[in-house]
C-alpha positions as a Markdown table, in Angstrom:
| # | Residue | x | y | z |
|---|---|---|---|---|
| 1 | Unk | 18.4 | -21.5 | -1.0 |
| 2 | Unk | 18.1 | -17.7 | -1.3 |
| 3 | Unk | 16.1 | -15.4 | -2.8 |
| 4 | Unk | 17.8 | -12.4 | -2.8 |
| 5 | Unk | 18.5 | -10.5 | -6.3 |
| 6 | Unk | 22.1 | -8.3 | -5.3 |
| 7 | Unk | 21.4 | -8.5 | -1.4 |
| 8 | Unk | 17.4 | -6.9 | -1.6 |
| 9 | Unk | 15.2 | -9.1 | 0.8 |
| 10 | Unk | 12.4 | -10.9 | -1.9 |
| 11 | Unk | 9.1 | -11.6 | -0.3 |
| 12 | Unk | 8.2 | -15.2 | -0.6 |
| 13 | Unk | 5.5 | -16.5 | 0.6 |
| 14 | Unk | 6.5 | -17.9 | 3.9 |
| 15 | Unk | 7.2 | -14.1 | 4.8 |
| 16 | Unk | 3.9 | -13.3 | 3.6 |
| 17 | Unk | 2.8 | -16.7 | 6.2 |
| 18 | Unk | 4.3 | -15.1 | 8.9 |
| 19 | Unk | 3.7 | -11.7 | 8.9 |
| 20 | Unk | -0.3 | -12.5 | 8.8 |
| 21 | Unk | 0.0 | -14.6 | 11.6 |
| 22 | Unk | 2.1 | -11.5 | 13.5 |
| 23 | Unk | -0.9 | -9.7 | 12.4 |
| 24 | Unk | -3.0 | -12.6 | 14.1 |
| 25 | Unk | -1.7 | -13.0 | 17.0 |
| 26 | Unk | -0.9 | -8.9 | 18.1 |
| 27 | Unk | -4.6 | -8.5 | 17.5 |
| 28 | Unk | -6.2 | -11.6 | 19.3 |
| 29 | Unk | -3.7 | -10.5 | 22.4 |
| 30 | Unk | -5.0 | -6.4 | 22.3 |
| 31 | Unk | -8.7 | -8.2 | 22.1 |
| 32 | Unk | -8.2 | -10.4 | 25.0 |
| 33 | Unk | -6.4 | -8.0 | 27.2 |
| 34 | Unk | -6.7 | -4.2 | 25.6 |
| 35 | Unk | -4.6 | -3.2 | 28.6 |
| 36 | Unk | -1.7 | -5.1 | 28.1 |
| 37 | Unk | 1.8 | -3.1 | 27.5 |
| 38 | Unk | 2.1 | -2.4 | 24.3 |
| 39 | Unk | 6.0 | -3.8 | 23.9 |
| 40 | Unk | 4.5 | -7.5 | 25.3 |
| 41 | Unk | 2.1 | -7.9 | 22.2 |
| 42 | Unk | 5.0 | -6.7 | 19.5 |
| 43 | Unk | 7.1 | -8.9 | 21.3 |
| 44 | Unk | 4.8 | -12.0 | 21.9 |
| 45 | Unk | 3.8 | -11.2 | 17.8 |
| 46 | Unk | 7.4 | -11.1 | 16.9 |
| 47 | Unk | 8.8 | -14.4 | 18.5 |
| 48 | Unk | 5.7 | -16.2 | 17.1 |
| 49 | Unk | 6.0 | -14.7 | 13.5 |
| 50 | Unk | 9.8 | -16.0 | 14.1 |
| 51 | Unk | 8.8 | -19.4 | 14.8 |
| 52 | Unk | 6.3 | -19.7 | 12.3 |
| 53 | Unk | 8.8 | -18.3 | 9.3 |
| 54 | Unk | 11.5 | -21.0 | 11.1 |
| 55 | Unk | 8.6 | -23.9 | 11.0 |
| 56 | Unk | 7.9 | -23.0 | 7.5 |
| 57 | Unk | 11.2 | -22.8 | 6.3 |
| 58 | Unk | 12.3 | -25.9 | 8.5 |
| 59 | Unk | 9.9 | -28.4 | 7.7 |
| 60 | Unk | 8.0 | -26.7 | 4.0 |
| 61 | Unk | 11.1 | -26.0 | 1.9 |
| 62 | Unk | 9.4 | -26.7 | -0.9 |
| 63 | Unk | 6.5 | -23.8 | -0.3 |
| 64 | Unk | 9.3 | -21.4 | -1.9 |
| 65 | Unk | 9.8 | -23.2 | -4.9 |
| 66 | Unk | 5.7 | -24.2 | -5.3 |
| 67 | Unk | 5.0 | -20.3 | -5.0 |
| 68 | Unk | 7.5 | -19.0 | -6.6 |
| 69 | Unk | 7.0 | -21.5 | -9.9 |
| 70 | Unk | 3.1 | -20.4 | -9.7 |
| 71 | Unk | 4.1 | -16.8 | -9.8 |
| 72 | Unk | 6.6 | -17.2 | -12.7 |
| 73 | Unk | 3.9 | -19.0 | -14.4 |
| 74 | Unk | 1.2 | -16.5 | -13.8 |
| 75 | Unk | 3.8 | -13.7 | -14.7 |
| 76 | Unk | 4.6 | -15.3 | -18.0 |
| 77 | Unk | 1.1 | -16.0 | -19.1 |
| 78 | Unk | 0.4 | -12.5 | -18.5 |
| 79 | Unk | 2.8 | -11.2 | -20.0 |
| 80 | Unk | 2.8 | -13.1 | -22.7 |
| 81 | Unk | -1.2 | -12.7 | -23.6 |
| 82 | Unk | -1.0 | -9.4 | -23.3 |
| 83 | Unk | 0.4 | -9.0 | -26.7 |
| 84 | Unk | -2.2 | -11.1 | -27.9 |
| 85 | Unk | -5.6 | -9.3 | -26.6 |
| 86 | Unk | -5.4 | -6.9 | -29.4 |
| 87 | Unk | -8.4 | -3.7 | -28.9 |
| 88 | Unk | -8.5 | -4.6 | -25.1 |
| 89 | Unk | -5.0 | -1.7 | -24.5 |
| 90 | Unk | -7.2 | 1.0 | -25.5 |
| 91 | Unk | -10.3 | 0.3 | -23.9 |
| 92 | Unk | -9.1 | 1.9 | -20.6 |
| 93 | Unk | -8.5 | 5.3 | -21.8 |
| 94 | Unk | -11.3 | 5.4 | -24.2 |
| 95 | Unk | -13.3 | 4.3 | -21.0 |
| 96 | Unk | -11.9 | 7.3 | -18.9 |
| 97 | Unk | -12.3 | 9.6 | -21.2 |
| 98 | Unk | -15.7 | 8.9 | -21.4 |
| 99 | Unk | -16.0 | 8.8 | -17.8 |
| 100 | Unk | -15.0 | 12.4 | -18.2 |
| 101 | Unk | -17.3 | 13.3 | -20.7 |
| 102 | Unk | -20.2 | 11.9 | -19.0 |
| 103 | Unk | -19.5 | 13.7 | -15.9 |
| 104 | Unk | -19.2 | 16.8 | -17.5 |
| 105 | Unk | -22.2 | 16.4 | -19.5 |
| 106 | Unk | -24.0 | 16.1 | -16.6 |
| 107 | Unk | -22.3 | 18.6 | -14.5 |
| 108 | Unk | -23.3 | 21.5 | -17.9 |
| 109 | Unk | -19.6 | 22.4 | -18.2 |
| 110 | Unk | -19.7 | 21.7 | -21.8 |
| 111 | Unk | -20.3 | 25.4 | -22.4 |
């Protein structure tokens, strides 16, 4: 099963997985040993962030498909209520620009 959209890598969440637990596990080995080469910990970070994505995609093939349905859903009710929410668009600008307003009041650069 691949995710790809015309050969660009997608990142699922297994990726995501992995790449925290590369984070994990670099850091925890600089902790434990700050004077450990450099190339060990990428390396040591790298082969488990392998076998974790390999586990994962092994043993949880359905992780893809639960995250990626969740997303789709959480895309679609966005998107779709967002035509619905009606004065809410121009509250952002109005809020800047008062933002602005305030600041400048305060600053006495409203001549």
């Amino acid at each position: 099963m691949s995710n790809s959209v015309s050969g660009n890598t997608s990142f699922t969440f297994e990726y995501v997985v992995s790449i925290v637990v590369i984070l994990v596990v670099c850091n925890s080995l600089m902790k434990n040993n700050p004077k450990m080469n450099s190339f060990i910990v990428i390396l040591a970070g790298l082969v488990v962030g392998w076998a974790t994505l390999y586990f994962l995609n092994k043993f949880f093939p359905y992780f893809t498909k639960f995250f990626t349905d969740l997303g789709n859903y959480f895309q679609y009710e966005v998107i779709n209520n967002f035509t619905s929410m009606g004065y809410t668009h121009i509250w952002p600008p109005l809020l800047a620009i008062l933002l602005v307003f305030v600041a400048l009041l305060y600053a006495r650069n409203l001549g």
